[in-house]
Structure formats: C-alpha cells, structure tokens
N, C-alpha and C positions, 0 to 999 in steps of 0.2 A: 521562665522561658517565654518571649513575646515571638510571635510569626504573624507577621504582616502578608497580604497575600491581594494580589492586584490583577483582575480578569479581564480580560477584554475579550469577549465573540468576535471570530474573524468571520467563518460561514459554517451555515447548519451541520452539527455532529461533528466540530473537529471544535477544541480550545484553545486560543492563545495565553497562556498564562506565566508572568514572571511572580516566580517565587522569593521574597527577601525572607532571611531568617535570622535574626538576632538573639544570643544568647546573653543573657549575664549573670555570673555568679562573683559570690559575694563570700569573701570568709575572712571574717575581722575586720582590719583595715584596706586588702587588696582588693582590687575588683577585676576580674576577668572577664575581657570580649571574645566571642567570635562569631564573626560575618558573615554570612551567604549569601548570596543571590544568581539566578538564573533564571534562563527563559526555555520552557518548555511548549509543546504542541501537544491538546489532550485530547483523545477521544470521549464524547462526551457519554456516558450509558447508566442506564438506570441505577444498578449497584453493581461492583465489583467482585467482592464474595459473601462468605457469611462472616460473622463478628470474629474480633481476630483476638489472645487465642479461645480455643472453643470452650476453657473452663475457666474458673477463676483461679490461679498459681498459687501456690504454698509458698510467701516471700521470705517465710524464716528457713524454707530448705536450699534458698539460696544463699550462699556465701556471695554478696557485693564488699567488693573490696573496697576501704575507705577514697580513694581518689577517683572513684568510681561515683560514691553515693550521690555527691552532691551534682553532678555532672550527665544526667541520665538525660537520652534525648526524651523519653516518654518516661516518668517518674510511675506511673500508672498503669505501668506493661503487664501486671499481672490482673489487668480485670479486660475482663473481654470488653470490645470496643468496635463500632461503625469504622470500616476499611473506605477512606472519601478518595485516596490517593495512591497510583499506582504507576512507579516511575520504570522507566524503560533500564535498561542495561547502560545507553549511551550517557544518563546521569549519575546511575547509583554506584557505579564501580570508581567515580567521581567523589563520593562521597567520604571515599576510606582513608585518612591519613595515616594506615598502616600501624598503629600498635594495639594489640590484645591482649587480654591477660584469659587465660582457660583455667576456670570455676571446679570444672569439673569434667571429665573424661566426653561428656555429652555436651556441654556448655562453653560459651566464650562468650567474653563480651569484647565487643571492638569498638574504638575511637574513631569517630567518623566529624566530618564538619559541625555537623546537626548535637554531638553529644554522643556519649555513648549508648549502643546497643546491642539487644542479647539475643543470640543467634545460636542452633541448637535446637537439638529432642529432649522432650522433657514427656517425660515417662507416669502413667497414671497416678504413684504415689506420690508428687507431687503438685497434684490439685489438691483443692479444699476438699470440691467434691466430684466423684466421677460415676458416672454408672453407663455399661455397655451396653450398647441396644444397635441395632439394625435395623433399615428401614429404606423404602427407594421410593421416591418423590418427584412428580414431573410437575414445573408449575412453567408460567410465563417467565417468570424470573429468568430462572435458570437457563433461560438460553437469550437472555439479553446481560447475561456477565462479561468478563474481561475476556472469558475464553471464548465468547460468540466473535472475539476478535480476532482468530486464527484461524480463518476463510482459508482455505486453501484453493489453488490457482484452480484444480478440478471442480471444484464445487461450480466456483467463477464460469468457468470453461459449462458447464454442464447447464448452468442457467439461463448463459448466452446461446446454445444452440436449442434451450428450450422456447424461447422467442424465435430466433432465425425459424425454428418447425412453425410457430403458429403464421409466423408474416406470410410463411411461402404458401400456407395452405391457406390466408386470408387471401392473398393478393395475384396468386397466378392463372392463369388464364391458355387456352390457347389459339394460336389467331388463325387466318383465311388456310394459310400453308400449311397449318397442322402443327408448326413448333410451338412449344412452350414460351411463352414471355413471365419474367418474374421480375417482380422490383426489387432495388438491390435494398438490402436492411440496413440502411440509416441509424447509427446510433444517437443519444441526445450530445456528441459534440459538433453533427454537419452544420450545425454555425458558424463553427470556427473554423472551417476551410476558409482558408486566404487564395491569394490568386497564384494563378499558376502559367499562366501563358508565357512569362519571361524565362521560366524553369525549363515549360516543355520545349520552346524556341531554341533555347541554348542547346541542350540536349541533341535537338533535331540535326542543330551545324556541326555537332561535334560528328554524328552518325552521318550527314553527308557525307564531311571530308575523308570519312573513314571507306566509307562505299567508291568515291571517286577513285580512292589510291590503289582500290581492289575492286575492278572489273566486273570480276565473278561471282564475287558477293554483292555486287549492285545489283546483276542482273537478276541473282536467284531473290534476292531481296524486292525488287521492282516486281518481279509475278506472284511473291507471297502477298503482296498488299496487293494485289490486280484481283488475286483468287478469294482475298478478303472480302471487298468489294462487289463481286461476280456473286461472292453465295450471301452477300446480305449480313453480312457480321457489322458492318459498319457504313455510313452514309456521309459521305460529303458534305459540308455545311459552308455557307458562306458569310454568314454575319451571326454574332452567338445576342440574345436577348440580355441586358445589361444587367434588368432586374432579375433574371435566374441566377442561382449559383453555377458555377460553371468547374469543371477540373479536367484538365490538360493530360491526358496520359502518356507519359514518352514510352519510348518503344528503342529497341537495341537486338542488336544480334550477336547469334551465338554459333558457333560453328564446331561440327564436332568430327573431324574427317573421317575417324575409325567408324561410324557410324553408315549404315546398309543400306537404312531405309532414306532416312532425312539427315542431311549434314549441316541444314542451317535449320536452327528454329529462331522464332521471331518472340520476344519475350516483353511482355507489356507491364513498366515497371509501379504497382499502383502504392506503392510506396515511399516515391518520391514525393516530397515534404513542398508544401505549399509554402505562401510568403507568412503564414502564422507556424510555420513547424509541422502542422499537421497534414497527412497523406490521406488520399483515398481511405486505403484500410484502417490507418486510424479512426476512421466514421462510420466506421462500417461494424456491424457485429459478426464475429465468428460463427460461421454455419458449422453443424457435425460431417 
C-alpha cells in the first residue's frame, strides 16, 4: 500500500491538505488499482487520542476471509498505533463502497476506497493481553485533543462577555452630567469594517419616501430625532475625518397602533453590512 500525502498551511491552526491514496495488489499475473484522492481542511492539535486499539488483538481469533486478506486498508490493525488522522463525516461516509462481510455477531469488515476495514467490539478475550485497572488522569494533553474541539456556542458566549465585563470596568468613566460613558468592545475584526455611507444613504431615501407618503409618521418621526438630539444621545457632524474608521447607522420605523404608551419606535439598524459584508455588531463582542 503506497499514500502519498501533500500539505500546504493556509493560516495558523487550520490545514489545507489533499490526500492521494494508491493502492496495489498483486495476485499472480493480475494487478489491481484503486485511486483516491481528496482535499480536506484540518485542524491542526497536538494529538488526537491515545493509541488506537488500546491492546495488542488476538489475529488468530479473527476469521479474515480470503478476499479480504490480501486487501486490508491497515494490514497491522491488530497492534496499537499513533492516531495522526481524524476525518470528519463529510469524507468518511465517502469512503464506503457498500459491501461487508460479518466475522462475527460483534465484527464486520467493510469495503471502503482505502481497503478494507474492521469495525466492531472486540471483547477482552480477544487481546494477547489484558489487565483491568482504573485510574483518572488530568494532564495538559487531554484537553488539547479532538474533543477540545467541541466548544460549544455557551462556552464561546461566556468568554465573550467575560472580556465585554473587564473592557467596561477598564474603560468606563462618568462625565460632568453624571452619565456613564463606555467604549464600545471592539472585537479583532474592526479592521474589516468597509464603508458604509452609500448603504446608510440608500436606506435614509428609502425611509424619506416612506415618511413623505405618511404625514403622521413624519411628524412623530421628525420629534423622535429632535428629542434625540435635545437629551444629547447624538450630535450633529459635518465633515467625518478620513483617516478614522467611520460606520453609518441607518435607522427605520416601526409602528405599533395597538400600543398605549409608544406607537412608533425608532430602531437603529447596527447590523446592516458594510461594503466588506461586515456590520457594526459583527466587530463588536457580545456583552452578558
């Protein structure tokens, strides 16, 4: 069995890797091919698990069946071995071209591209040697494995407002009036805010025309932004400095007539996507 295998780093902790895989066997006069190849994206981590399987296998309590033998993607399945390779769902279910033969009520081996493989429990009296023991082990390892790769969105979620708590207790202040002033948290993509003045422009004509053709809602709309203004929410500007980053936020109404108190609110959309795709909130990290 030859596997040739070709890497290229595209950026830190992720792999570009295509895999070719060539097989050949050989019985008498005929010679048999079969070809793989694919391109994969890897994450790159220290190890994956412990040695794969955990004992050395008894090969005589296997029955391989002759069209089997000579055909085995890993000939050497029965001695434990360094795990380098750990393929997602989206290739391995790729692999199967569907025919198996079952050894044994716990056993099957299946035909895959690669050669065949033996999938299945294989039960203590079938190692050379086995002995039971119990033990619980915390090292560095073990949490830079494959399963430190199942972050979950909470975790995420939990990290991000563990930063948003320190920015706001770094950086807030409060000024002559007595309000609080906070900088907004910036995450590492506010580079990549593209421009946005054509977006909030457009927006702004669409929300004219709409105010023009409805009176009522101009008018209540014109003293929402007066009363804006009056309590200091926002300020006037007439020329923006080229070299700051700058983002546009459009604004839209909403009207709710069943409502008591407020029948328009004024909603400020910081989600609208700049000329790189990314919004406001995109740059921004999630507070709790």
């Amino acid at each position: 069995m030859q596997v040739n295998v070709f890497c290229v780093v595209k950026f830190i902790d992720l792999l570009s890797l295509k895999l070719n895989h060539q097989i050949r066997l050989s019985d008498g006069t005929q010679q048999r091919h079969n070809n793989f190849s694919t391109e994969i994206n890897l994450h790159v981590i220290p190890y994956i698990c412990n040695e794969l399987p955990s004992h050395h296998l008894k090969k005589d309590h296997v029955k391989i069946p002759e069209i089997v033998k000579d055909q085995l993607a890993d000939p050497g399945y029965g001695v434990p071995g360094e795990i380098n390779l750990l393929l997602g769902a989206e290739v391995f279910y790729t692999l199967f071209i569907g025919d198996k033969i079952d050894i044994e009520s716990n056993l099957t081996f299946h035909k895959t591209l690669l050669g065949w493989v033996l999938t299945g429990k294989v039960f203590s009296s079938q190692f050379s040697h086995f002995e039971t023991s119990a033990y619980t082990c915390f090292n560095e390892e073990s949490t830079n494995s494959a399963l430190s790769l199942l972050v979950t969105k909470a975790n995420i979620r939990r990290s991000d407002e563990e930063l948003v708590e320190k920015h706001y207790k770094d950086t807030h202040y409060r000024d002559e009036s007595g309000r609080f002033v906070v900088r907004l948290p910036f995450n590492d993509n506010v580079s990549l805010l593209g421009e946005s003045s054509y977006m909030a422009q457009r927006r702004f004509l669409n929300l004219e025309r709409r105010l023009c053709k409805d009176k009522d809602l101009g008018i209540a709309y014109h003293k929402f932004i007066a009363e804006y203004l009056d309590m200091n929410h926002m300020n006037l500007i007439n020329d923006t400095d080229p070299g700051k980053r700058t983002y546009y936020l459009p604004h839209h109404a909403v009207t709710k007539e069943t409502s008591i108190t407020t029948k328009l609110r004024v909603v400020f959309d910081g989600s609208a996507p700049s000329s790189t795709g990314l919004s406001l909130n995109d740059v921004l990290y999630r507070g709790p």
